[in-house]
C-alpha positions as a Markdown table, in Angstrom:
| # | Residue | x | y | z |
|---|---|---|---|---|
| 1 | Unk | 2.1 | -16.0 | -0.8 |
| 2 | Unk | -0.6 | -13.5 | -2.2 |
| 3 | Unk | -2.4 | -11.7 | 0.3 |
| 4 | Unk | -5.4 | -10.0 | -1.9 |
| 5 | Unk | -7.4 | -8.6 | 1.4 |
| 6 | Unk | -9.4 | -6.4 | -0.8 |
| 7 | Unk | -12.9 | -8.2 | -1.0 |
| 8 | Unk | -12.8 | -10.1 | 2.1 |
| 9 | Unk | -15.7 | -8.8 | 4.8 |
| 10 | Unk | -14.2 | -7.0 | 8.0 |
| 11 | Unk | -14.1 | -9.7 | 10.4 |
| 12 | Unk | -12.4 | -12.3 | 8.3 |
| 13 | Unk | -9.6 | -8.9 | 7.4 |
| 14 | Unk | -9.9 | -8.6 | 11.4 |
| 15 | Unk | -8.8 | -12.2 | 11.7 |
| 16 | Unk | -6.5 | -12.2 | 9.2 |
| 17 | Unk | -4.4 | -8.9 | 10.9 |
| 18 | Unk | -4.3 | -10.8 | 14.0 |
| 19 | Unk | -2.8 | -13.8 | 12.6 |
| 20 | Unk | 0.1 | -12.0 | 11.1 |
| 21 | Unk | 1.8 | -11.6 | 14.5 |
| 22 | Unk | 2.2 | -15.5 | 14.4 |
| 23 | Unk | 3.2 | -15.6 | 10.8 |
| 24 | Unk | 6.6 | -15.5 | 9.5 |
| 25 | Unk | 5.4 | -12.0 | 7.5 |
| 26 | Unk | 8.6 | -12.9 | 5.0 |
| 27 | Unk | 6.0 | -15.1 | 3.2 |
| 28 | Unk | 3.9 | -12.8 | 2.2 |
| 29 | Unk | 5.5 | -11.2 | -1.6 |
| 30 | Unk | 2.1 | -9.9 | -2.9 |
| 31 | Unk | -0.2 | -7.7 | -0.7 |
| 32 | Unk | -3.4 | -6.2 | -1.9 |
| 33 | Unk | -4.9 | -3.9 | 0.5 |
| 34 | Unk | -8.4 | -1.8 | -0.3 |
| 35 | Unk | -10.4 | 0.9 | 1.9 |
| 36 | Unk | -12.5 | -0.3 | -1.0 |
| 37 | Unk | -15.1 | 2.9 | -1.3 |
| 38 | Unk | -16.1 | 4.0 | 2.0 |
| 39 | Unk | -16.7 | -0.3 | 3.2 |
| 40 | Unk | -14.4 | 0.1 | 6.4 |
| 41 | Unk | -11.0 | 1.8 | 6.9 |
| 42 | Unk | -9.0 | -1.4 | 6.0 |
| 43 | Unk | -5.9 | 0.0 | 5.5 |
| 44 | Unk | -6.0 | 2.2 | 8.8 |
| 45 | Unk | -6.5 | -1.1 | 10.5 |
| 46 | Unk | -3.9 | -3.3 | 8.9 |
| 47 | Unk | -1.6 | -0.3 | 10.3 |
| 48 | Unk | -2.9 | -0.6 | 13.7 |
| 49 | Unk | -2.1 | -4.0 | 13.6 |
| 50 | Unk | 1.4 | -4.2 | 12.4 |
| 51 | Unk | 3.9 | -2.1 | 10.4 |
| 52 | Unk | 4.9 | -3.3 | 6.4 |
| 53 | Unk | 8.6 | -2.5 | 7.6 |
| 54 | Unk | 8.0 | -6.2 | 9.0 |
| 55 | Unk | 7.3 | -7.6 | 5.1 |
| 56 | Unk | 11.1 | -7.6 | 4.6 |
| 57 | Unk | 10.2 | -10.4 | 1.4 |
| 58 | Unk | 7.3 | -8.2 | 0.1 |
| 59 | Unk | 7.4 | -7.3 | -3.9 |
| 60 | Unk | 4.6 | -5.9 | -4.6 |
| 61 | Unk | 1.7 | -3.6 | -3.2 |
| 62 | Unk | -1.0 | -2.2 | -4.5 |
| 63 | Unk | -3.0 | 0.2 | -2.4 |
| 64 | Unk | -6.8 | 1.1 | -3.3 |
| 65 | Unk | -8.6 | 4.1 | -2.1 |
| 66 | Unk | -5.7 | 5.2 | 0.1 |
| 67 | Unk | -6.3 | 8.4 | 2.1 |
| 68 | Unk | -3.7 | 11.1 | 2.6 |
| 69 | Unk | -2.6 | 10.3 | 6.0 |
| 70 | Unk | -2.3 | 6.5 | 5.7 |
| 71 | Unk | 0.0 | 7.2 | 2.1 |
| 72 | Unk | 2.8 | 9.4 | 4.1 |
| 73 | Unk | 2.1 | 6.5 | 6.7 |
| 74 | Unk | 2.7 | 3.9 | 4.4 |
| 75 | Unk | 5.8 | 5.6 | 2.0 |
| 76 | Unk | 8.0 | 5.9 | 5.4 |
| 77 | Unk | 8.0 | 2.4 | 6.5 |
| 78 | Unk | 8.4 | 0.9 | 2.9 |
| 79 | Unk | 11.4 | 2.6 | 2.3 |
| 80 | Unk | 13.3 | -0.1 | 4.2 |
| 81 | Unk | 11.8 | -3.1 | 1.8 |
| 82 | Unk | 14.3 | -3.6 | -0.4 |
| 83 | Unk | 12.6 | -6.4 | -2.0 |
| 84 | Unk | 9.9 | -4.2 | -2.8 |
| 85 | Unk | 9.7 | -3.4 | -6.6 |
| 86 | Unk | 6.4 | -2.8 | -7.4 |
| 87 | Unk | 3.8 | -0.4 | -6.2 |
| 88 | Unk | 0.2 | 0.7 | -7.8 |
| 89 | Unk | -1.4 | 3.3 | -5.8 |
| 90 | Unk | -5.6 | 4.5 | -6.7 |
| 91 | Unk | -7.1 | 6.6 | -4.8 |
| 92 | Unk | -10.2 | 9.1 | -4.8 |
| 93 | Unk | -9.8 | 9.9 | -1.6 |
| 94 | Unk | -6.9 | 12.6 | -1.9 |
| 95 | Unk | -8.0 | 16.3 | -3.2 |
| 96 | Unk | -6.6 | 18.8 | -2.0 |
| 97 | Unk | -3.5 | 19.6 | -4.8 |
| 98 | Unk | -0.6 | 20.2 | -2.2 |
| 99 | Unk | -1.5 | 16.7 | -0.6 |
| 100 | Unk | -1.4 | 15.4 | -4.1 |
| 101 | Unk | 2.1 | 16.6 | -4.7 |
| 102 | Unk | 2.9 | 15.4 | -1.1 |
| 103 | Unk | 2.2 | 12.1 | -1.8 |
| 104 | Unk | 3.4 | 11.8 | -5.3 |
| 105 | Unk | 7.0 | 13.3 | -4.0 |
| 106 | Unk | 6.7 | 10.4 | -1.5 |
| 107 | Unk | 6.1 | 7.9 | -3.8 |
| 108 | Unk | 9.0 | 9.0 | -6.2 |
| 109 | Unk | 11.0 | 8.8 | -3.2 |
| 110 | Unk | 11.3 | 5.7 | -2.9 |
| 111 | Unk | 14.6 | 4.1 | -4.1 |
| 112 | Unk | 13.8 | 0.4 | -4.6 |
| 113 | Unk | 10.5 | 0.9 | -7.2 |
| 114 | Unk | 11.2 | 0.0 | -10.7 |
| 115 | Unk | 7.6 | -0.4 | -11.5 |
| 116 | Unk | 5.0 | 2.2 | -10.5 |
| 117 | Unk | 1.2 | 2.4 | -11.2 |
| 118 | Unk | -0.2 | 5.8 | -9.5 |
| 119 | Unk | -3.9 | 6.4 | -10.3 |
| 120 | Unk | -5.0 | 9.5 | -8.5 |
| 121 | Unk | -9.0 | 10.8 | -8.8 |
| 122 | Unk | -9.0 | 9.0 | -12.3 |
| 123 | Unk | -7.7 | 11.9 | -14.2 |
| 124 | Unk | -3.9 | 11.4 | -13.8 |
| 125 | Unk | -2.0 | 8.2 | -14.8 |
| 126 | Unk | 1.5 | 8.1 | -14.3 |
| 127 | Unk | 3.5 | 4.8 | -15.2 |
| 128 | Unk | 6.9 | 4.3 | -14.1 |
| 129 | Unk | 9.4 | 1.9 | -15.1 |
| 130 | Unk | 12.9 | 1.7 | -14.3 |
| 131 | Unk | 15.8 | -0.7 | -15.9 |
| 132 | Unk | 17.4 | -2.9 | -13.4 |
């Protein structure tokens, strides 16, 4: 199953949170989660609501206009996905250059990634991809 939550209004994402504590979250391989430019703090929601340490099945997540706090949130509890191999991160929301670092440390740190899309304030592109 691909969950693309990124253009869906905030009552139908509200709706879909809540259902996830009666779904068997090991069908869910794709998730697609989006702040989406100031809309409504998706992402801090879907955290409230559950933690992605419970997507034990998840292989890919892409994460759009992540903020600082949310990222470090976020790189602890997928380090125990070991299905997880792919992970894009954009953001514009992350500007201060010690946070930057932070966060890009974090994402390196993760030992299961073999394919990584980081997009940070448009300017820097990294792609990562690692033989398996």
């Amino acid at each position: 199953l691909v969950a693309d939550t990124s253009n869906i209004e905030e009552y139908n994402f509200d709706r879909f949170c809540s259902s996830l504590t009666k779904t068997n979250f090991n069908n869910i391989y794709v998730l697609i989660l989006s702040n989406n430019y100031y809309r409504y703090p998706q992402i801090r929601q879907f955290l409230s609501y559950t933690n992605l340490s419970n997507f034990q099945c998840l292989y890919s997540l892409s994460l759009i206009d992540i903020n600082y706090n949310e990222s470090i949130e976020i790189m602890q509890q997928i380090k125990q996905l070991n299905q997880l191999k792919h992970l894009h991160i954009n953001t514009h929301e992350i500007y201060d250059d010690k946070q930057l670092a932070n966060v890009t440390q974090a994402v390196f740190d993760q030992p299961n990634i073999r394919a990584l899309a980081l997009d940070l304030h448009e300017v820097i592109y990294i792609e990562y991809f690692q033989k398996e």
